[in-house]
N, C-alpha and C positions, 0 to 999 in steps of 0.2 A: 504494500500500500504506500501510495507518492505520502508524505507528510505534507498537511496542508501551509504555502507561507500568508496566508491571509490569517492575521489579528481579531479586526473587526469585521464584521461585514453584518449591513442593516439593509432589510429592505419593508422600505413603505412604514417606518416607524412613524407614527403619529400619537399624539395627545392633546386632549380635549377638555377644556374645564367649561364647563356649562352652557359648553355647543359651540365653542370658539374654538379656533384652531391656533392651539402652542410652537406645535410642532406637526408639519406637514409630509406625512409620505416623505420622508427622509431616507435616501436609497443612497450608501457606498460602501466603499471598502476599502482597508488602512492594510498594508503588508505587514508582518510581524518587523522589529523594529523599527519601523517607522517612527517620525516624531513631525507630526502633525498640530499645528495652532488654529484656534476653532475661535474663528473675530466677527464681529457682525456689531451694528449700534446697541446699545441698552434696550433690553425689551426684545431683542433679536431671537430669544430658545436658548441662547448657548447654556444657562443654568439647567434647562427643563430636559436638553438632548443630553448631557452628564448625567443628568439626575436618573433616566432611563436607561442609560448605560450601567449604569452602578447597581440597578436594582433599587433604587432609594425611590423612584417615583415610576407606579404602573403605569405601561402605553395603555392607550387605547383602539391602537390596533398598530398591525405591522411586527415584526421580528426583528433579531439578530441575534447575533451567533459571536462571543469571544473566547478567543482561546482553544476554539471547539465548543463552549458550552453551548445551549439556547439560554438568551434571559429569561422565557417564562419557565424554563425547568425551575430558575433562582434557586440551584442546587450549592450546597458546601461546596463543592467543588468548581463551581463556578465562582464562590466569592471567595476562593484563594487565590483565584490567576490575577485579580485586577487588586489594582492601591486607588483609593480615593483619596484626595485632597479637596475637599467643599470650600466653599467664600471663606466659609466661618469657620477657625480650626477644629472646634466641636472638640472641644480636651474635657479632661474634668479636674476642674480646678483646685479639687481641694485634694487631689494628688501630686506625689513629686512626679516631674518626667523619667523616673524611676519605675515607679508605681501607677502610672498610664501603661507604658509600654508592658511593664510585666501582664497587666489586665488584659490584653489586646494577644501577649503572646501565648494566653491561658487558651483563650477563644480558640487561636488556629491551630493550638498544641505544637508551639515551635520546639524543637529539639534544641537544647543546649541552650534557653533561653539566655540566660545571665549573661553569657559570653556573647551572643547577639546584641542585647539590649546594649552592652556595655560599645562594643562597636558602633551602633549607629549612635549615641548618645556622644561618642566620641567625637564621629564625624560631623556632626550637626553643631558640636562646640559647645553642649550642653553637660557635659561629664561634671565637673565642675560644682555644676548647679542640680545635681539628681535628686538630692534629697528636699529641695527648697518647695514648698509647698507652689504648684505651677499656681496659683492666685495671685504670686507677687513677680510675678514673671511678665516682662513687657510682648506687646503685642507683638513681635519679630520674635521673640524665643518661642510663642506660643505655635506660628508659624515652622518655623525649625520643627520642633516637636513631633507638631501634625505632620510632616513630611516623612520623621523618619515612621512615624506610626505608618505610613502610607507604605514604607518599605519594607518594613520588618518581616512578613513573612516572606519572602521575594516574589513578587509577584512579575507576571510576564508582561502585563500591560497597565498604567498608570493613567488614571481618571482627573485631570489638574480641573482646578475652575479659580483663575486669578493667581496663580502661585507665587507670584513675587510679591503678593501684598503684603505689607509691613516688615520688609525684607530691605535690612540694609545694604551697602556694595559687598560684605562680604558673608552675608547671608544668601542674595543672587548670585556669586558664585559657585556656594556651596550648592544651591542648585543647580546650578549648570554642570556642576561638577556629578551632581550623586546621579543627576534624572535626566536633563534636557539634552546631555553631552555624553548622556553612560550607554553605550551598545549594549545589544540584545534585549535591551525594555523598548517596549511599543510604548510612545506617548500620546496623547490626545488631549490639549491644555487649551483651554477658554482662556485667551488675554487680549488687555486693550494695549496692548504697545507693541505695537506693531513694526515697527523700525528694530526694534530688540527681539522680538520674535523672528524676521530674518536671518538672525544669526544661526540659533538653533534646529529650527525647523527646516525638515524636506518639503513637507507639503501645507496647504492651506484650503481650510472648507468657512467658508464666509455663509453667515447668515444673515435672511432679513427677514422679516415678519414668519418667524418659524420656515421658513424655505431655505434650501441651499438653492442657493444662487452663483458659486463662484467651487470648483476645485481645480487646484491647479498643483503642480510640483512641480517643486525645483532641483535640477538634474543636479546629484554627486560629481562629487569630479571620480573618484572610484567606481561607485555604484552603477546600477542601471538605473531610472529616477522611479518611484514609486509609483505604485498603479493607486489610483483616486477616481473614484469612479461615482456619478450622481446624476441624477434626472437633468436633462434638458432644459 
């Protein structure tokens, strides 16, 4: 059996809040590594097509497929392949980033947690600060956090919405470093910065009024350039 390289792949995803349309028959598909930035105006879906991707928010009609999984199976094994990153780092604040991550690494029964937890905590530049009740932690640590929680079980394809927000210059590094610039993770990140989304990104799915409207990729100088695929 060929191994499939397709990531993502949606067809005809749609949702609907009280007969209006969020998200319109949304039909593509992202290669396995690929790193894809998902931009459109405010009010464009990019929160509501994440949110669908993730399993956080039921379509109303249409499918996809990550990893291999389907999202309506919304099986375990579908919520190991992907890492979410929401607007809102969604921590819980009356733990240390210590004791977030160990909760998170209970959930997916990481092996060898401690020496995990202790690595990404490392990376993120939070070691330091493990034990500090994440309450007194500024909005950019909070961020870091949420990221490395996004990574900790290693997941194949990473779910961003806004990722650099409250992210200092060497906070956007560290992402670029763990996520936007790391091979072999599929990315798919909502951001408004677009001139710095250039940098990292192969390809580009633009929204407007819940339509895709625009996919495009931009050719490797290595690679072959990603297949992006979406309605007319």
């Amino acid at each position: 059996m060929v191994e499939s390289t397709v990531a993502i792949e949606t067809n005809g995803l749609t949702k609907r809040y009280s007969g209006i349309e969020v998200i319109s028959a949304a039909t593509f598909s992202l290669p396995k590594g690929s790193k894809t930035a998902l931009i459109g105006p405010n009010g464009s879906g990019k929160t509501t097509l994440l949110g669908m991707l993730s399993s956080l928010i039921t379509p109303s009609a249409g499918e996809a497929t990550l990893a291999g999984h389907s999202l309506t199976a919304n099986s375990q094994s579908f919520r190991r392949e992907i890492g979410v990153l929401a607007h809102r780092p969604m921590i819980y604040e009356e733990l240390s980033p210590f004791e977030n991550l160990q909760f998170f690494a209970r959930l997916y029964e990481i092996d060898e947690q401690d020496s995990r937890i202790e690595d990404l905590l490392r990376a993120v530049g939070l070691w330091q600060r493990r034990q500090a009740p994440a309450q007194i932690l500024s909005r950019g640590y909070h961020q870091r956090l949420a990221l490395a929680r996004a990574l900790l079980h290693r997941p194949q394809i990473l779910l961003l919405d806004e990722p650099e927000t409250g992210l200092d210059p060497e906070g956007i590094r560290l992402l670029d470093e763990l996520v936007l610039r790391a091979p072999d993770i599929t990315v798919l990140a909502a951001t408004h910065l677009i001139e710095r989304a250039s940098s990292w990104s192969d390809g580009v799915l633009r929204l407007e009024r819940g339509r895709i409207v625009e996919a495009t990729a931009k050719p490797s100088k290595t690679d072959a350039p990603p297949k992006i695929e979406a309605p007319a």
